[in-house]
C-alpha positions in Angstrom: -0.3 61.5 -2.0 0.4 63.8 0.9 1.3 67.2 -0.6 2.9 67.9 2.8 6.0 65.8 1.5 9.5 67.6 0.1 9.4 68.5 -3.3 11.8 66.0 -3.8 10.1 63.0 -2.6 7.4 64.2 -4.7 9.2 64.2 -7.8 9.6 60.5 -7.4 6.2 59.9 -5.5 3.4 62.1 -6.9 2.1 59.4 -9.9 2.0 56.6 -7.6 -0.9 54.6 -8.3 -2.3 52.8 -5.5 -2.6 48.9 -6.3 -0.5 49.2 -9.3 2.9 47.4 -9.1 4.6 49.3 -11.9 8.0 50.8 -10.6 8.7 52.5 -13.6 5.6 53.6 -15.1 4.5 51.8 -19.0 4.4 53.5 -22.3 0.9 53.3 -23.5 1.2 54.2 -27.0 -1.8 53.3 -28.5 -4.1 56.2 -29.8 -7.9 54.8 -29.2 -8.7 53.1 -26.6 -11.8 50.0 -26.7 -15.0 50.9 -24.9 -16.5 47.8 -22.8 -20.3 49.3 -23.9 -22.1 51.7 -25.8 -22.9 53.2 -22.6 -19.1 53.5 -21.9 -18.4 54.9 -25.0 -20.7 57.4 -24.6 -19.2 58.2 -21.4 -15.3 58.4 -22.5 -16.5 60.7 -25.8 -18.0 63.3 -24.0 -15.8 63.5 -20.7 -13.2 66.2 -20.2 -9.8 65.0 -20.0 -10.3 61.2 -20.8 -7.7 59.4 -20.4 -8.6 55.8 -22.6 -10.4 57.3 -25.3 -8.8 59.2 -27.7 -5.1 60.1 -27.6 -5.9 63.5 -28.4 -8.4 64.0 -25.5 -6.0 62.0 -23.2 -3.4 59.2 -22.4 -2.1 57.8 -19.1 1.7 58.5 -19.5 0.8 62.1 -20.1 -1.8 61.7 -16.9 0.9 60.6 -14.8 3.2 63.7 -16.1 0.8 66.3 -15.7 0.3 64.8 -11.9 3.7 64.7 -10.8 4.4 68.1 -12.1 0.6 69.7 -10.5 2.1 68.2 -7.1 5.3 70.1 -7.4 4.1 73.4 -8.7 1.0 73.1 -6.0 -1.5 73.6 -8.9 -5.1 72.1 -9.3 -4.8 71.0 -12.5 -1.9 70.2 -15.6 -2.3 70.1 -19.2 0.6 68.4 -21.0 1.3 69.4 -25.1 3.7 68.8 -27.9 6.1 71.6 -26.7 6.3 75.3 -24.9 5.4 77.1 -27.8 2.2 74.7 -28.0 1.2 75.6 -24.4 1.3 79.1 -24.5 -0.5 79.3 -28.1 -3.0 77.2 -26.7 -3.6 79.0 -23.6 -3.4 82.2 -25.5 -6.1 81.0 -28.1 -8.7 79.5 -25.4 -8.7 82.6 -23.3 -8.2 85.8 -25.7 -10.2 86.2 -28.6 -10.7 89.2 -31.4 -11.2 92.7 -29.9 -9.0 91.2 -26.9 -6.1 92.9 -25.4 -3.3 91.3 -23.5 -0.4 92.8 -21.2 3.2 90.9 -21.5 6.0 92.0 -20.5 9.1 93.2 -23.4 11.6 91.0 -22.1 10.6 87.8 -23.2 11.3 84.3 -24.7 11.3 85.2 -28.7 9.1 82.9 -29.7 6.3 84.5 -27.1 7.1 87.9 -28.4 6.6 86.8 -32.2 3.4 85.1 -31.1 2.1 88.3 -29.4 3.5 90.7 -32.3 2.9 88.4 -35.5 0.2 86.3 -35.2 -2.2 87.8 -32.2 -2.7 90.9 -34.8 -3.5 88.7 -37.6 -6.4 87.5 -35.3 -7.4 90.7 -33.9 -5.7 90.7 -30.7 -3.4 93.6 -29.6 -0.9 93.6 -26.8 0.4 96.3 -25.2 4.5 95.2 -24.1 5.4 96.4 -20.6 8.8 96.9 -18.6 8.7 93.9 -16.1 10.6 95.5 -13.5 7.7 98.2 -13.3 4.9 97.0 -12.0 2.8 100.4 -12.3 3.5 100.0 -16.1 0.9 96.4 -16.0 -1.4 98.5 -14.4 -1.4 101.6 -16.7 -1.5 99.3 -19.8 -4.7 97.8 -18.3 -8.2 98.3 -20.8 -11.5 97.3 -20.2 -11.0 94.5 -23.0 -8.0 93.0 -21.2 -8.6 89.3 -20.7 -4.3 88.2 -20.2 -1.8 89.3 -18.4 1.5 87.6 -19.9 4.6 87.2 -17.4 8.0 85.4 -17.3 10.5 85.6 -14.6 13.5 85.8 -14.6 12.8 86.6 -18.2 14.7 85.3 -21.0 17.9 86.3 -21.5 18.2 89.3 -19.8 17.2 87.4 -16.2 15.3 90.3 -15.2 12.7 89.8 -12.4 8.6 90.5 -12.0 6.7 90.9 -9.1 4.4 88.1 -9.1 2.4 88.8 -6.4 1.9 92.9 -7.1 1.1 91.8 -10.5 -1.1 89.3 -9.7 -3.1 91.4 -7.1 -3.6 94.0 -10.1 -4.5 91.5 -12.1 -7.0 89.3 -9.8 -8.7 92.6 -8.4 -10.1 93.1 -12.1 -10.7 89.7 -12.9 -7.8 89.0 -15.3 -6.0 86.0 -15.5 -2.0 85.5 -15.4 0.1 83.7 -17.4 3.5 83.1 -15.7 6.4 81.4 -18.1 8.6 79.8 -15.2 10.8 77.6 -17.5 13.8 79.3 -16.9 13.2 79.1 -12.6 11.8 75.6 -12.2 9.3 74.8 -9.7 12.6 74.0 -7.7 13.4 77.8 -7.5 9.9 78.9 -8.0 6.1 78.2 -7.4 4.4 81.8 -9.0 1.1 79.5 -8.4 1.9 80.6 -4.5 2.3 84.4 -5.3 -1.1 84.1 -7.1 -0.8 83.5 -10.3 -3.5 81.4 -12.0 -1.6 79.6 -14.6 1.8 78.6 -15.2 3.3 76.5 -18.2 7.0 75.1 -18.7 8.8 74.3 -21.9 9.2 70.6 -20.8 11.9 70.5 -23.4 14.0 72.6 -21.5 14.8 71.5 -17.5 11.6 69.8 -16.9 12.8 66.8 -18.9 16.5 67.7 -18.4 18.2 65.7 -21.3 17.8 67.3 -24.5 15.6 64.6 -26.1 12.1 65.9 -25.4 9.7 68.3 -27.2 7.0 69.1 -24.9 5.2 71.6 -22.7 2.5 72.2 -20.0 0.0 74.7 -18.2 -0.7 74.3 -15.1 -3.2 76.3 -12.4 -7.2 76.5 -11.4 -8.9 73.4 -13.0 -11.5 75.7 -14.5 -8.2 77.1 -16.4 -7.4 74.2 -17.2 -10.0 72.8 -18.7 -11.3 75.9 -21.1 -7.7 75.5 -22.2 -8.1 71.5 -23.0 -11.2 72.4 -24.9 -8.7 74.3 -27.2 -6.5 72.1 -27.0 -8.3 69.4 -28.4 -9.5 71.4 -31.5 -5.6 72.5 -32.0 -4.1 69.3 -31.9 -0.7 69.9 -29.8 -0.6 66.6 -28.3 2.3 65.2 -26.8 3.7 62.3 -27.6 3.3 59.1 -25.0 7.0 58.1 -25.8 8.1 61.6 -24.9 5.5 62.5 -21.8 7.4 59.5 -20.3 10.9 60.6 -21.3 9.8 64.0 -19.9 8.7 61.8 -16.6 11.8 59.9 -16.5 13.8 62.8 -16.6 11.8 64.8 -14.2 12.3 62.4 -11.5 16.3 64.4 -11.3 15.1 68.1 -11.3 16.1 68.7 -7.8 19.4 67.6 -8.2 20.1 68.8 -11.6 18.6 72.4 -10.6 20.8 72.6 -7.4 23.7 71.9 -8.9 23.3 74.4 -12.1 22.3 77.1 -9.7 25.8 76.5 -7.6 27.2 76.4 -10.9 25.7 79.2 -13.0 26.2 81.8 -9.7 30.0 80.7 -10.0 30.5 81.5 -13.6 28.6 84.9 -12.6 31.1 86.1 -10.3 34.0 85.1 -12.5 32.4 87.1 -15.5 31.8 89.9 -13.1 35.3 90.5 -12.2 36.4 89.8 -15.8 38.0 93.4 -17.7 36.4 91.8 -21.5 33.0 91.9 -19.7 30.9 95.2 -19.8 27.7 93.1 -17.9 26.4 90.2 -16.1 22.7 89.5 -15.7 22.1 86.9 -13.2 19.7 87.4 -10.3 22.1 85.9 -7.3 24.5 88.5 -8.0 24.0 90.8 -5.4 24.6 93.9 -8.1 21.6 92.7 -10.0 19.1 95.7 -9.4 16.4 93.2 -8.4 18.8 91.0 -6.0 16.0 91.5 -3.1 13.2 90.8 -4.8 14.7 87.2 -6.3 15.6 86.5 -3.0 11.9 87.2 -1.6 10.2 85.1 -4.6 12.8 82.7 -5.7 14.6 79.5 -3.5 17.3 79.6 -5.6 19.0 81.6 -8.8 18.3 79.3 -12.3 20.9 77.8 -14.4 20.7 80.7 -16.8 23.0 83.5 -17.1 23.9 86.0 -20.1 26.5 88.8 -20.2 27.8 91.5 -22.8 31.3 91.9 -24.0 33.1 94.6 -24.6 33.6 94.1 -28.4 29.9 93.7 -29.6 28.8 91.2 -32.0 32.3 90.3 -33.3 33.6 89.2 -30.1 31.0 87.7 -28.7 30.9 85.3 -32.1 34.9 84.7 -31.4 34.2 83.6 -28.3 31.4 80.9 -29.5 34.0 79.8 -31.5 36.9 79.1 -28.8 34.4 77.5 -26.1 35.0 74.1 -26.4 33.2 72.7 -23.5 29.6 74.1 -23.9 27.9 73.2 -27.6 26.5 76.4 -29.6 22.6 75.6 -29.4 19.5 77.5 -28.8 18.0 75.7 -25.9 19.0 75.4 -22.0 18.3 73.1 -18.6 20.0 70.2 -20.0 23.0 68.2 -19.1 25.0 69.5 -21.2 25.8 73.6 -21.3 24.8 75.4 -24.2 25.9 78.5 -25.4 24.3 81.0 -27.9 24.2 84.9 -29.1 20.1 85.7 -28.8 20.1 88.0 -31.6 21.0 85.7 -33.7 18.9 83.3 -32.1 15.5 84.7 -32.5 16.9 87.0 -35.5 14.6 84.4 -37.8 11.9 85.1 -35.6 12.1 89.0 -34.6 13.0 91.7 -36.3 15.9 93.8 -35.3 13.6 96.7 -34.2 11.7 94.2 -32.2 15.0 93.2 -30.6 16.0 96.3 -29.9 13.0 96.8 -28.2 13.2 93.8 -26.0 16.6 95.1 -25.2 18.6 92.2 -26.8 22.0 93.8 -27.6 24.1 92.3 -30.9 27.0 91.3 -28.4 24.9 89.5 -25.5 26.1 85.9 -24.9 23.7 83.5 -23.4 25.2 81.4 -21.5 23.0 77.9 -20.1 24.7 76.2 -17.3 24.8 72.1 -17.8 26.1 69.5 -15.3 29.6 69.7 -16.0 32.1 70.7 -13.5 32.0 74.7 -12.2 36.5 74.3 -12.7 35.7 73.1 -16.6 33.6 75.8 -17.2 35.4 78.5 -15.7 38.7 77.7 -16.7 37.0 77.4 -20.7 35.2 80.8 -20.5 38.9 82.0 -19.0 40.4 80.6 -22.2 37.8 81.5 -24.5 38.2 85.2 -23.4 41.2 85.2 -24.3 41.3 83.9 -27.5 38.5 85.8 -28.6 40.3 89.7 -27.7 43.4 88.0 -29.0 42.0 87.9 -32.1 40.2 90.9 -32.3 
């Protein structure tokens, strides 16, 4: 497949098999696979990535996921798993070990935060949390030991940027991999593989897949990457699921179209909750008030579906305003057809602690807000009325 082609046509092109007259590509469910010979068997059972072995070593609908999204991103390599959290524990797990030290930024998706705060410890891994929008404060957190730097941009939910390629020049000149969480961006409005980063991974579930009906991840980046990581990955067990690596596939066939349209979208509702008196703040990068407008526009081809805002009211209002939204559904996820809407702290309140909120600078009162494919007048003219009701009422 030329790689030269649109990242549209590749979306639909990348997995095409030469010789095989499959349109749509078969579900091959089946966990072991038959071995022709002893000498094939042999073979399969000790080959990285085999794809007609063993479903945990490999399967052909997850083969032709990983392939379509490597094209897109302009990686070497894709490993497909059961969900987000199951690539970056992975990926965590194969290339940190006790006495290990890792660098991630404060501002991230909870469950990457708990990961880093709960569980590394547990194992004898510290991490030292960073501000993302300072990129001298990766490089004075740096040790000797460090073997990860952890990134995600824009980060969730504040939408706050990191310079990719500063950090990953630090990084590479000592010999440390990065890590780059671009689930909320999309390869659509990103590619931190071409501001050299060595691995990126998705939560699939989220606008990778597009529909709400998938649980799955990926990491993608250097095959050498890659592969360590499968080794883990195979001992771990986070194995996706044929029926959903070709739901995921399905799905991701859309992205560009889906993407363009929540990024038209989300910028709209951004503006409108700008000018709005009930609201104190509005993070989205396309705004040209966000304090790292300039850089998004230098890294990113287009702003994310994602936005989140504070009210002035705190917690109480922001919880009457759930309420008296009646086009977006109250759920903790985003990039689907459907817009979702959610309060973070309460989100990830199961999963952090309100000190460790705080220190991620989640407020009580922030309001995520995850931009679906309905119509920008819908929207707007809902959040209009769902202001209203919710200072009404106050």
């Amino acid at each position: 497949m030329d790689t030269a082609m649109t990242l549209e046509t590749l979306l639909v092109h990348a997995d095409a098999d030469d010789g095989e007259p499959d349109i749509a590509p078969p579900i091959h469910q089946t966990v072991p696979f038959a071995s022709a010979s002893a000498e094939d068997f042999e073979e399969l059972s000790s080959a990285t990535r085999a794809q007609r072995f063993y479903r945990r070593y490999g399967n052909p609908t997850q083969a032709r996921l990983e392939k379509v999204l490597a094209a897109v991103e302009g990686a070497e390599a894709a490993l497909a798993t059961a969900s987000g959290m199951g690539a970056i524990s992975t990926t965590v797990l194969s290339l940190v070990g006790a006495g290990d030290h890792i660098v991630a930024q404060r501002s991230m998706y909870g469950g990457t935060l708990s990961l880093l705060q709960d569980l590394a410890p547990r194992l004898g891994i510290e991490t030292t949390l960073v501000d993302q929008t300072d990129t001298a404060a990766f490089e004075r957190a740096l040790r000797p030991n460090t073997k990860l730097i952890m990134l995600e941009t824009p980060g969730n939910p504040l939408l706050q940027i990191t310079d990719l390629e500063a950090v990953a020049g630090l990084a590479r000149d000592r010999g440390i991999p990065t890590l780059a969480d671009n689930t909320v961006a999309t390869p659509v409005n990103q590619r931190p593989l071409d501001h050299g980063v060595d691995l990126v991974m998705h939560s699939v579930t989220k606008a990778v897949s597009g529909h709400s009906d998938v649980l799955a991840g990926i990491v993608l980046g250097r095959s050498d990457l890659v592969d360590r990581i499968w080794q883990t990955h195979t001992l771990i067990g986070s194995v996706i699921s044929p029926h959903d690596g070709w739901l995921a596939l399905r799905g991701l066939r859309t992205l560009a179209m889906r993407v363009e349209h929540q990024n038209r979208t989300a910028l709209a509702l951004a503006r409108f909750l700008e000018d709005h008196p009930a609201v104190a703040k509005v993070n989205h990068p396309g705004l040209p008030g966000h304090p790292q407008h300039d850089l998004a526009k230098r890294q990113m081809r287009g702003f994310g579906g994602l936005l989140s805002f504070e009210l002035r009211g705190g917690s109480d209002t922001a919880e009457r305003l759930l309420a008296a939204l009646r086009v977006p559904a109250r759920s903790a996820s985003l990039g689907g057809v459907r817009s979702l809407v959610v309060r973070p702290a309460a989100m990830w309140g199961q999963e952090l602690t309100e000190e460790q909120l705080a220190e991620a600078g989640v407020p009580p009162g922030l309001v995520r807000f995850a931009v679906g494919l309905e119509s920008e007048t819908d929207l707007i003219a809902d959040l209009e009325r769902g202001l209203a009701a919710a200072f009404h009422g106050r």
